[in-house]
mmCIF file of the N, C-alpha and C atoms, coordinates in Angstrom:
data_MODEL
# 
_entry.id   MODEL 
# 
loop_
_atom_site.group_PDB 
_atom_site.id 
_atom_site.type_symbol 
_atom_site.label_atom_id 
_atom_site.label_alt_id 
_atom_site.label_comp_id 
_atom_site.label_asym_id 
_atom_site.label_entity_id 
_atom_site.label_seq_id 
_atom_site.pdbx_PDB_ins_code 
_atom_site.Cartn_x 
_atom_site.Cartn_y 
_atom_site.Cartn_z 
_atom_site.occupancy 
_atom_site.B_iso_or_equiv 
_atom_site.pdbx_formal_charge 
_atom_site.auth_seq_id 
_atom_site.auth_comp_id 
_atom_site.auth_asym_id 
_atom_site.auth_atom_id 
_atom_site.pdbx_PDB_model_num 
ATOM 1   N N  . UNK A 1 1  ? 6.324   14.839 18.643  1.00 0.00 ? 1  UNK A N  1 
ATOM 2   C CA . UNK A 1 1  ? 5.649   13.948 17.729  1.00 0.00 ? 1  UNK A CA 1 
ATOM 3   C C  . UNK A 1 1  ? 6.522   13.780 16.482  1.00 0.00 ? 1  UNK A C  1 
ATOM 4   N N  . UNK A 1 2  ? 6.920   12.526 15.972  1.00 0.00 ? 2  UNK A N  1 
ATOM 5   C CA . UNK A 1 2  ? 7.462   12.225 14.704  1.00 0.00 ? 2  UNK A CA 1 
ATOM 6   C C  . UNK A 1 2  ? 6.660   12.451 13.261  1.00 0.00 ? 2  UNK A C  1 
ATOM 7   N N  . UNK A 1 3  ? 7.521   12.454 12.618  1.00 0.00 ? 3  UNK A N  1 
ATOM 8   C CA . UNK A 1 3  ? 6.699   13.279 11.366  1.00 0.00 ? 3  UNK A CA 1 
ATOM 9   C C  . UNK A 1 3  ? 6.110   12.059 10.603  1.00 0.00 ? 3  UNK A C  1 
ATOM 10  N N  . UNK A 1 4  ? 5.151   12.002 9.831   1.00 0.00 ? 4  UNK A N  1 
ATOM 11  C CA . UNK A 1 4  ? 4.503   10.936 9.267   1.00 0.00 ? 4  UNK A CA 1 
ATOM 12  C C  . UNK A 1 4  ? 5.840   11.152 7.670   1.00 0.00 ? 4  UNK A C  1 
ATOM 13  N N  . UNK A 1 5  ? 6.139   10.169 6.853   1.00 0.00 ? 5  UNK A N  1 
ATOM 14  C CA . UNK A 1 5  ? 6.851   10.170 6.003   1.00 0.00 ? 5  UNK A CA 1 
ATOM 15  C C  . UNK A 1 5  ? 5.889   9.092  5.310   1.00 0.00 ? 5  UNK A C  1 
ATOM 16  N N  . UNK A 1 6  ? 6.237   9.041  4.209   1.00 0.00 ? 6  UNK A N  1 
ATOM 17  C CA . UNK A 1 6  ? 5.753   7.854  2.502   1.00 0.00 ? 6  UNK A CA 1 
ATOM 18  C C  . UNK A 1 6  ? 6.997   7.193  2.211   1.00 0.00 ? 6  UNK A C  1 
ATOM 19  N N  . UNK A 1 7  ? 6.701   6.127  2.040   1.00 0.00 ? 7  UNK A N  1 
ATOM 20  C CA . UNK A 1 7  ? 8.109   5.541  1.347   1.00 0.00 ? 7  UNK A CA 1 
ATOM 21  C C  . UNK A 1 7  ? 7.321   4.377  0.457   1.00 0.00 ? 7  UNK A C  1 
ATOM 22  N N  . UNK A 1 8  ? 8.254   3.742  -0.627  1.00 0.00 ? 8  UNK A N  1 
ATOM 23  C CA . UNK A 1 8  ? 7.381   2.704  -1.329  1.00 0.00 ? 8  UNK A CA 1 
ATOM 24  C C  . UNK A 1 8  ? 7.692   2.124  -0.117  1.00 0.00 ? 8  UNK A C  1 
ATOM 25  N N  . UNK A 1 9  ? 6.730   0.463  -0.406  1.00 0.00 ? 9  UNK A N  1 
ATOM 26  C CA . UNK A 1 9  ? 6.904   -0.547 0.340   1.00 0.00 ? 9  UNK A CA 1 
ATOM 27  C C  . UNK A 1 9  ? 8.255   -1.541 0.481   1.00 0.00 ? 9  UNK A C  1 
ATOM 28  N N  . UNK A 1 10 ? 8.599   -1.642 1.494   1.00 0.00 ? 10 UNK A N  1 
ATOM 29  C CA . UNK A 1 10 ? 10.269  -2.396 1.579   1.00 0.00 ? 10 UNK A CA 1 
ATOM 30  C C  . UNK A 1 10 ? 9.733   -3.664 2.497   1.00 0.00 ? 10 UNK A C  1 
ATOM 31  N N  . UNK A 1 11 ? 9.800   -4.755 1.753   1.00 0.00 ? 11 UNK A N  1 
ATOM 32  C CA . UNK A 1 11 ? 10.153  -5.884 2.210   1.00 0.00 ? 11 UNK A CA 1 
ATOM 33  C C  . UNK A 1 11 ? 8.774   -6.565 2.381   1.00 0.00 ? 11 UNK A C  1 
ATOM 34  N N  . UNK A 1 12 ? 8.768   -7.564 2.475   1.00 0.00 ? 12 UNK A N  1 
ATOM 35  C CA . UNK A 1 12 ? 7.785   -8.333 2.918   1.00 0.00 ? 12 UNK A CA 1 
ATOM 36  C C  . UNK A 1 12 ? 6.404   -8.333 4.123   1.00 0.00 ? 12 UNK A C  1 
ATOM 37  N N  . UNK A 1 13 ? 6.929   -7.536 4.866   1.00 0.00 ? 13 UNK A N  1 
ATOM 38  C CA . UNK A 1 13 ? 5.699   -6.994 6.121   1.00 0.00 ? 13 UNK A CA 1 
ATOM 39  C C  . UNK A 1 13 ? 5.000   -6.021 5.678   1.00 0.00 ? 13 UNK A C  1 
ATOM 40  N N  . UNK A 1 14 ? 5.927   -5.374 5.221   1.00 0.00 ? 14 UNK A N  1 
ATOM 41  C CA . UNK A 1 14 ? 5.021   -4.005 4.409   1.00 0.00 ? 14 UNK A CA 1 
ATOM 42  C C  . UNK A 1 14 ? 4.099   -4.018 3.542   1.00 0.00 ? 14 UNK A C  1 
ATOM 43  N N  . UNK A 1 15 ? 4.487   -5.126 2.606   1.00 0.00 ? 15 UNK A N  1 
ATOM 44  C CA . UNK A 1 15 ? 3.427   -5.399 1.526   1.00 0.00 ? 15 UNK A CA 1 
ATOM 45  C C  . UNK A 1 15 ? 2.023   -6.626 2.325   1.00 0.00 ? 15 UNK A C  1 
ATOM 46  N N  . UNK A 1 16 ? 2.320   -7.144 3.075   1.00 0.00 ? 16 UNK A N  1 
ATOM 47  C CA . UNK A 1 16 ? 1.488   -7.878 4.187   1.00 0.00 ? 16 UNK A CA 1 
ATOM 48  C C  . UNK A 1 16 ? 0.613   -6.990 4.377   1.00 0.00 ? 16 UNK A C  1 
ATOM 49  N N  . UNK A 1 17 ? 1.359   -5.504 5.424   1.00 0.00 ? 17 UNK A N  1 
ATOM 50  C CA . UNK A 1 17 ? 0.576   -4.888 5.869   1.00 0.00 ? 17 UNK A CA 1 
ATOM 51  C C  . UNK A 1 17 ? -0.747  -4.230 4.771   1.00 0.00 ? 17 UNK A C  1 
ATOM 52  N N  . UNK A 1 18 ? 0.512   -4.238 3.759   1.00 0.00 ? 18 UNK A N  1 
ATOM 53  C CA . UNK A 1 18 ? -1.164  -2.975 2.557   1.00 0.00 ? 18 UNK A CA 1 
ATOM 54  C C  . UNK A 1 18 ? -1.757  -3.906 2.673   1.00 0.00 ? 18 UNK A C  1 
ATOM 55  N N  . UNK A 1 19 ? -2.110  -5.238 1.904   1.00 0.00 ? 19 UNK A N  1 
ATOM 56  C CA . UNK A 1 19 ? -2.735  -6.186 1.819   1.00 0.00 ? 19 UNK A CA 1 
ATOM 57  C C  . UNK A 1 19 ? -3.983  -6.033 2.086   1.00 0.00 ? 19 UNK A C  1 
ATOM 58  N N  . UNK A 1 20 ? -3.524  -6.877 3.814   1.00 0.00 ? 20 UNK A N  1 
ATOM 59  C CA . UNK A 1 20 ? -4.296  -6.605 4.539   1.00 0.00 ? 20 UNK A CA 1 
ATOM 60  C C  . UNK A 1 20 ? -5.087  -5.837 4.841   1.00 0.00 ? 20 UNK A C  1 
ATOM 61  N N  . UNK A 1 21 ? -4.591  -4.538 4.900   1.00 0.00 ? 21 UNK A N  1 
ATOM 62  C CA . UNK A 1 21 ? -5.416  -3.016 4.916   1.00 0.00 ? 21 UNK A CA 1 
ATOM 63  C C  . UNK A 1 21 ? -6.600  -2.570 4.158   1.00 0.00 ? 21 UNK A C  1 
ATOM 64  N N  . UNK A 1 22 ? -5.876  -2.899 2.592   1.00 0.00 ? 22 UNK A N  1 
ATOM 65  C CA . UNK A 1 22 ? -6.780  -2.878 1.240   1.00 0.00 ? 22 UNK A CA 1 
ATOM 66  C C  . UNK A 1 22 ? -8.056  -4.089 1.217   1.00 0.00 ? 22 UNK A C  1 
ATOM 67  N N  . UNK A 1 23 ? -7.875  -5.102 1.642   1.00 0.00 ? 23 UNK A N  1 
ATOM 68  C CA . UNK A 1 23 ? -9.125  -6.149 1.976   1.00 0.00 ? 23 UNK A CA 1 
ATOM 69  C C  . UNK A 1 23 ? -9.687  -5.613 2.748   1.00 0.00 ? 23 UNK A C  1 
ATOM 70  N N  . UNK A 1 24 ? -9.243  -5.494 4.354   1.00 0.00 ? 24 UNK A N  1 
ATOM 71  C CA . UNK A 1 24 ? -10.408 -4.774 5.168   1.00 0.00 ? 24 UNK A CA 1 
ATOM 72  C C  . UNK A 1 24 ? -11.056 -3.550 4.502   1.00 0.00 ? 24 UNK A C  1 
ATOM 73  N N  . UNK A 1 25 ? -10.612 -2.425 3.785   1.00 0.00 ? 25 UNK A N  1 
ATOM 74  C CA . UNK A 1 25 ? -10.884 -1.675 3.755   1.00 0.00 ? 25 UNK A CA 1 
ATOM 75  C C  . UNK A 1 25 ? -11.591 -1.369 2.534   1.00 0.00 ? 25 UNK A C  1 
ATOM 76  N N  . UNK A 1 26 ? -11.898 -1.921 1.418   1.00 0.00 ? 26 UNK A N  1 
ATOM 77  C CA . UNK A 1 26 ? -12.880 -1.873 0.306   1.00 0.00 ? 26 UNK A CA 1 
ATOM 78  C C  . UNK A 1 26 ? -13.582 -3.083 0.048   1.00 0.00 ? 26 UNK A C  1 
ATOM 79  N N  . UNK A 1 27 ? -14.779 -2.909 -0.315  1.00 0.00 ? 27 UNK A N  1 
ATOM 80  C CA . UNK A 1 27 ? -15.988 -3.931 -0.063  1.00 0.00 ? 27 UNK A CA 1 
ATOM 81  C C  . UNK A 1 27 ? -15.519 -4.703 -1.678  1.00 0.00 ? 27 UNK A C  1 
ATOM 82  N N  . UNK A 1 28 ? -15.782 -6.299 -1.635  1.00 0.00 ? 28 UNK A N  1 
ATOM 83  C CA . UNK A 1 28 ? -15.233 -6.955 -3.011  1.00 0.00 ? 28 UNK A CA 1 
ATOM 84  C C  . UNK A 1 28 ? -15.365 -6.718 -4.063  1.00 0.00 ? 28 UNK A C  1 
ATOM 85  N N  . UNK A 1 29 ? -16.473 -5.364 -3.739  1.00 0.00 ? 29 UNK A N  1 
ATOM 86  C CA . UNK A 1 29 ? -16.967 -5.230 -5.561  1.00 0.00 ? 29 UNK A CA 1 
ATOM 87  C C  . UNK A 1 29 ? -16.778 -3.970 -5.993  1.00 0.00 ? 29 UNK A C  1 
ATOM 88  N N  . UNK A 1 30 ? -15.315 -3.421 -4.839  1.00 0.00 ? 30 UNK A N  1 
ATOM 89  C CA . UNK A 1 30 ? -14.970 -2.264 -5.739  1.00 0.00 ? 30 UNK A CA 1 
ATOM 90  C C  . UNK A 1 30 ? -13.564 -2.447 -5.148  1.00 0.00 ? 30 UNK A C  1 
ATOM 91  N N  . UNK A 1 31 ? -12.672 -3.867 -4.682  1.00 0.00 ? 31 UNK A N  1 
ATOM 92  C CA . UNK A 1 31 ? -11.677 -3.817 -5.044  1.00 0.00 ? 31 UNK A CA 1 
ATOM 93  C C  . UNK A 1 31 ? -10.706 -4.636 -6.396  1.00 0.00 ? 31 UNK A C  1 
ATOM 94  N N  . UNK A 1 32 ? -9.925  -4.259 -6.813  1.00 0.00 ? 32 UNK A N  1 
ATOM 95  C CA . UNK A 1 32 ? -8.821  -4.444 -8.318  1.00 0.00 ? 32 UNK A CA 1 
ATOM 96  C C  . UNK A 1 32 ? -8.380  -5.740 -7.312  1.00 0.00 ? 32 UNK A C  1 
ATOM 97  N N  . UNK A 1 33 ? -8.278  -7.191 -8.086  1.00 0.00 ? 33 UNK A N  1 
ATOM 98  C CA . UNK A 1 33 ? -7.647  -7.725 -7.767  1.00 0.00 ? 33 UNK A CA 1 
ATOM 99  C C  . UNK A 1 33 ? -5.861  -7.189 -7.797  1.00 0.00 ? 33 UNK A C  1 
ATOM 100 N N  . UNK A 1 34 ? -5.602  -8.146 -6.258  1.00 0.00 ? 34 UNK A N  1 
ATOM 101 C CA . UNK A 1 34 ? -4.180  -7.346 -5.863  1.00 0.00 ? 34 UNK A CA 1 
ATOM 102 C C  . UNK A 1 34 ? -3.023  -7.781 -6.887  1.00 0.00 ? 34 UNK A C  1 
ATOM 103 N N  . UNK A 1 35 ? -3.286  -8.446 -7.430  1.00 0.00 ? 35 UNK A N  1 
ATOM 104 C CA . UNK A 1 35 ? -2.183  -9.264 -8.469  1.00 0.00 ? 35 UNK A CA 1 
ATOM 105 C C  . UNK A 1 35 ? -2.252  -8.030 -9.653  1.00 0.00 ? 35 UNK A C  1 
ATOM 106 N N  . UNK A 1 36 ? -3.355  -7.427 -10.290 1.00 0.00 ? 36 UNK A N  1 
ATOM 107 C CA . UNK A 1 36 ? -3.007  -6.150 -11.104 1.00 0.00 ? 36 UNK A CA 1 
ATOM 108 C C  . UNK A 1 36 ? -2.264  -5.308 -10.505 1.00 0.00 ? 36 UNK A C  1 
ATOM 109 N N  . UNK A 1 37 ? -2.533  -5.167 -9.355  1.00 0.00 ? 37 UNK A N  1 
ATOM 110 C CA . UNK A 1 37 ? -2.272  -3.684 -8.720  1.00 0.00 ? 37 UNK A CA 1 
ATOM 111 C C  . UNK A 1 37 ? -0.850  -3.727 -8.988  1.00 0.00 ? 37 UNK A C  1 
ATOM 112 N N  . UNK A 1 38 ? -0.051  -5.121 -8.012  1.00 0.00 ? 38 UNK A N  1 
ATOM 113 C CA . UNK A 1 38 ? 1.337   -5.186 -7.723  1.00 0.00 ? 38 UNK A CA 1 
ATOM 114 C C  . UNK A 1 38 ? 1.887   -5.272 -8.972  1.00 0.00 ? 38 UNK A C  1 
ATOM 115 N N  . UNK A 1 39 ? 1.154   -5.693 -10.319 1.00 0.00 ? 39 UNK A N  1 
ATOM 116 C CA . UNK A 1 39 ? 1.371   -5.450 -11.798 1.00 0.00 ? 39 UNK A CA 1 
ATOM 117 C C  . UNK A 1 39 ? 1.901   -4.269 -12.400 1.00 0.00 ? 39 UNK A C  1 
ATOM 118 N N  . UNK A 1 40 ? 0.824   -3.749 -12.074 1.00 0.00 ? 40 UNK A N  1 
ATOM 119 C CA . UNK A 1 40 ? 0.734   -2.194 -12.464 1.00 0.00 ? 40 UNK A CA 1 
ATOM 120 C C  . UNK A 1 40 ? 2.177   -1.220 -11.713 1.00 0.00 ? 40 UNK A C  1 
ATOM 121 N N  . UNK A 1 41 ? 2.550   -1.585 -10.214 1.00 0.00 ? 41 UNK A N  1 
ATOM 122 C CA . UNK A 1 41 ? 3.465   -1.180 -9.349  1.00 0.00 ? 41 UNK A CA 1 
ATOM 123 C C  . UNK A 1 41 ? 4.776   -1.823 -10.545 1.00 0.00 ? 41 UNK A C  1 
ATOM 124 N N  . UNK A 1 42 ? 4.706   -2.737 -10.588 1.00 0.00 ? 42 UNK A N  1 
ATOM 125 C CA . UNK A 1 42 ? 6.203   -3.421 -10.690 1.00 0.00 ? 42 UNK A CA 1 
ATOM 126 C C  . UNK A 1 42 ? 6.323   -2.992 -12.642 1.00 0.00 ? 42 UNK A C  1 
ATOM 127 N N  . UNK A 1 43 ? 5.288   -2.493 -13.408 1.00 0.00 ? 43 UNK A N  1 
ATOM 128 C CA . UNK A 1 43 ? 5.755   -1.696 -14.844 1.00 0.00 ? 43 UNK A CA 1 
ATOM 129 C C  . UNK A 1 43 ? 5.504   -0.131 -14.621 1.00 0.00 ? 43 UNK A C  1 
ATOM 130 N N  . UNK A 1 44 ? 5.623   0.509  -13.145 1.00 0.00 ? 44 UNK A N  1 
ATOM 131 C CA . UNK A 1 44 ? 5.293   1.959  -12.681 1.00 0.00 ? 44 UNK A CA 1 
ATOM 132 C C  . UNK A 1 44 ? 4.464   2.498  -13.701 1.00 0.00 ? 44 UNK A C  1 
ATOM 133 N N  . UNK A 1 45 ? 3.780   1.662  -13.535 1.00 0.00 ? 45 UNK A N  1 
ATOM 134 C CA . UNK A 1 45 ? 2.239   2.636  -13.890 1.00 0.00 ? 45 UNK A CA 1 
ATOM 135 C C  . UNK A 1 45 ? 1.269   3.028  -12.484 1.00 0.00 ? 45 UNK A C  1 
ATOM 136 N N  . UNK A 1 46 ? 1.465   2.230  -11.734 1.00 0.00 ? 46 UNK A N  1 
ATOM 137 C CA . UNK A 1 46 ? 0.616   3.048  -10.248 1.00 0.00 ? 46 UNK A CA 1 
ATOM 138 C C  . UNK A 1 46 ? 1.851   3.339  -9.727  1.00 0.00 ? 46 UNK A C  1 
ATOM 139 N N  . UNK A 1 47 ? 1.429   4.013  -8.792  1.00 0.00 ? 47 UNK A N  1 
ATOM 140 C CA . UNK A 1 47 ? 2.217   4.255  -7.579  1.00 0.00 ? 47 UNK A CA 1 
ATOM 141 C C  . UNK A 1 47 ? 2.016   4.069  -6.000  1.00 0.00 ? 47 UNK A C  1 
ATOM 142 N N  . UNK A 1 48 ? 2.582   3.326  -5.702  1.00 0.00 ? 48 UNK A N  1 
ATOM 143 C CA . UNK A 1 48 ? 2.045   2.967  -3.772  1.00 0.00 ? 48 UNK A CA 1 
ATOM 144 C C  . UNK A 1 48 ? 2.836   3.177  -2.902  1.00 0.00 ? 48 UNK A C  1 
ATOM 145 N N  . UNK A 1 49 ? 2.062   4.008  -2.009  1.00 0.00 ? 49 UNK A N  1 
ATOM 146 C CA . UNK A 1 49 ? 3.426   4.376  -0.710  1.00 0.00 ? 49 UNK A CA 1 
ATOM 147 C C  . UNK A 1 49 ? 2.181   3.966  0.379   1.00 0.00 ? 49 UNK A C  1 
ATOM 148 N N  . UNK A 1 50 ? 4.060   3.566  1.286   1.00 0.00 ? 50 UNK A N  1 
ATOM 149 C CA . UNK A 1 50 ? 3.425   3.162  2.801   1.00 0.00 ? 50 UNK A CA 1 
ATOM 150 C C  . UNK A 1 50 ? 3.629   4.513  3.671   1.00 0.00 ? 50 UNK A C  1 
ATOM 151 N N  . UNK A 1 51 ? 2.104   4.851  4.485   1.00 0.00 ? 51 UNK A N  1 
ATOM 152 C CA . UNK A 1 51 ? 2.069   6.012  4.927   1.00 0.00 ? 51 UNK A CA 1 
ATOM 153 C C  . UNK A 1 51 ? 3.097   5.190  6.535   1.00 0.00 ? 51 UNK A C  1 
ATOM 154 N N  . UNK A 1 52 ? 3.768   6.028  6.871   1.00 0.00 ? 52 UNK A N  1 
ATOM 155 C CA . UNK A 1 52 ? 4.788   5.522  8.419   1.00 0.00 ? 52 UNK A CA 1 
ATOM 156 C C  . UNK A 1 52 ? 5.082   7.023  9.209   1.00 0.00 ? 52 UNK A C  1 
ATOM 157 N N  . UNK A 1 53 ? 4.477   6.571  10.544  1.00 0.00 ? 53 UNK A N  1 
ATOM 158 C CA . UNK A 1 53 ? 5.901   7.188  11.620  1.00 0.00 ? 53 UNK A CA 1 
ATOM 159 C C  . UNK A 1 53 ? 6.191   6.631  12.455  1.00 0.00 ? 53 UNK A C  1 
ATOM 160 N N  . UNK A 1 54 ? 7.316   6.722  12.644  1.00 0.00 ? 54 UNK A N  1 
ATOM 161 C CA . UNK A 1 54 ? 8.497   6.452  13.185  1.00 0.00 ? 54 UNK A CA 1 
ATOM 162 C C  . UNK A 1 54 ? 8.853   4.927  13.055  1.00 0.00 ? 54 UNK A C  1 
ATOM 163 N N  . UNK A 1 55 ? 8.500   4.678  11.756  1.00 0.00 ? 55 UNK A N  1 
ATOM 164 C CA . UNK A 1 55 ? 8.529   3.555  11.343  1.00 0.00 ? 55 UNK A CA 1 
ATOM 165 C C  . UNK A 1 55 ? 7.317   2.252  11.467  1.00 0.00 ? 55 UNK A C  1 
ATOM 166 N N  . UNK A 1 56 ? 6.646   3.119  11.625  1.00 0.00 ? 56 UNK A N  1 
ATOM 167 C CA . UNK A 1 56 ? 4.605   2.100  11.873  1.00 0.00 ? 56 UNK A CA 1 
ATOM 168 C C  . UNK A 1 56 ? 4.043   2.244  11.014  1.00 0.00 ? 56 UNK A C  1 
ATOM 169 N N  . UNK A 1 57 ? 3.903   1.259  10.706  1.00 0.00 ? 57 UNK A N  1 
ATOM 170 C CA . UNK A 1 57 ? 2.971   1.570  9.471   1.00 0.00 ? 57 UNK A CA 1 
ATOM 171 C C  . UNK A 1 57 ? 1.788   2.076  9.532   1.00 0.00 ? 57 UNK A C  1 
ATOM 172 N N  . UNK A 1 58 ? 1.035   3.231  9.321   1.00 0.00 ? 58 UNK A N  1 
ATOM 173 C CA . UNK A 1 58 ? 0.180   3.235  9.591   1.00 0.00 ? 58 UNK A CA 1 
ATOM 174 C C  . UNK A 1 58 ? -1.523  3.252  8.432   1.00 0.00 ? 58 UNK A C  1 
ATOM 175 N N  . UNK A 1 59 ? -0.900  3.315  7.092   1.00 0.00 ? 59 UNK A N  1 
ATOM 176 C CA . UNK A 1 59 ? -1.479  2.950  5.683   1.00 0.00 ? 59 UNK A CA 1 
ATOM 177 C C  . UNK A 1 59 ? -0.866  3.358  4.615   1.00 0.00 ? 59 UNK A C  1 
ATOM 178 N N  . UNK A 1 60 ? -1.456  3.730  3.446   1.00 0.00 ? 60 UNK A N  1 
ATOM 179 C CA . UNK A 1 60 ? -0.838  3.262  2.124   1.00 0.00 ? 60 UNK A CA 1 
ATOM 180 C C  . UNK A 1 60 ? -1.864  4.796  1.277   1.00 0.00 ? 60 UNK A C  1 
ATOM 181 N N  . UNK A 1 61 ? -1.153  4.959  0.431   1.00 0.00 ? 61 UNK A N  1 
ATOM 182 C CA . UNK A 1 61 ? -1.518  6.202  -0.425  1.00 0.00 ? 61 UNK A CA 1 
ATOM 183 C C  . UNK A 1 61 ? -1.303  5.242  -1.942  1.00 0.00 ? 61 UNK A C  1 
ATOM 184 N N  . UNK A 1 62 ? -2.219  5.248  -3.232  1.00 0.00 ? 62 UNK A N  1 
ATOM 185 C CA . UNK A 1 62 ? -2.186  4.879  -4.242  1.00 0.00 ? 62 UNK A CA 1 
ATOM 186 C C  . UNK A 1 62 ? -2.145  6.064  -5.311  1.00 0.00 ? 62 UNK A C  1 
ATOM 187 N N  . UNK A 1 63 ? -2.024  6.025  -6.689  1.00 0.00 ? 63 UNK A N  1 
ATOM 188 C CA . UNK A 1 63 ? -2.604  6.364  -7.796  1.00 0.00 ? 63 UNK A CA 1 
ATOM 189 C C  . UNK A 1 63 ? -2.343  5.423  -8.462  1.00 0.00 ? 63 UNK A C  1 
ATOM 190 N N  . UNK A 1 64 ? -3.957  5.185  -9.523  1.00 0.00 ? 64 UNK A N  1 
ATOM 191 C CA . UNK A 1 64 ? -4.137  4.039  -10.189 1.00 0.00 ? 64 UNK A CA 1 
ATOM 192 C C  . UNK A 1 64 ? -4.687  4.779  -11.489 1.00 0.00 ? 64 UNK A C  1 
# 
């Protein structure tokens, strides 16, 4: 079995994938619009990693 690793997000699918993930996965009235979040990412005040093995994405770890 390959080891699960974190990495930030690289490239364009990756950030697709959180996206996506983060909509399915919190109901509208307790998610941060995504435009703060990637805000907050791009002056490192949060932090977001894509959870992967063997290169699959398989979700995303935050602090906000």
């Amino acid at each position: 079995m390959e080891p699960i690793t974190l990495s930030p997000p690289a490239g364009a699918i990756q950030w697709l994938q959180l996206y996506c993930l983060y909509h399915r996965s919190f109901p509208r009235s307790e998610r941060k619009p995504f435009g703060i979040i990637l805000h907050k990412y791009r002056r490192s005040s949060t932090d977001i990693w894509c959870i992967l093995q063997n290169g699959v994405f398989l979700g995303f770890a935050a602090t906000m």
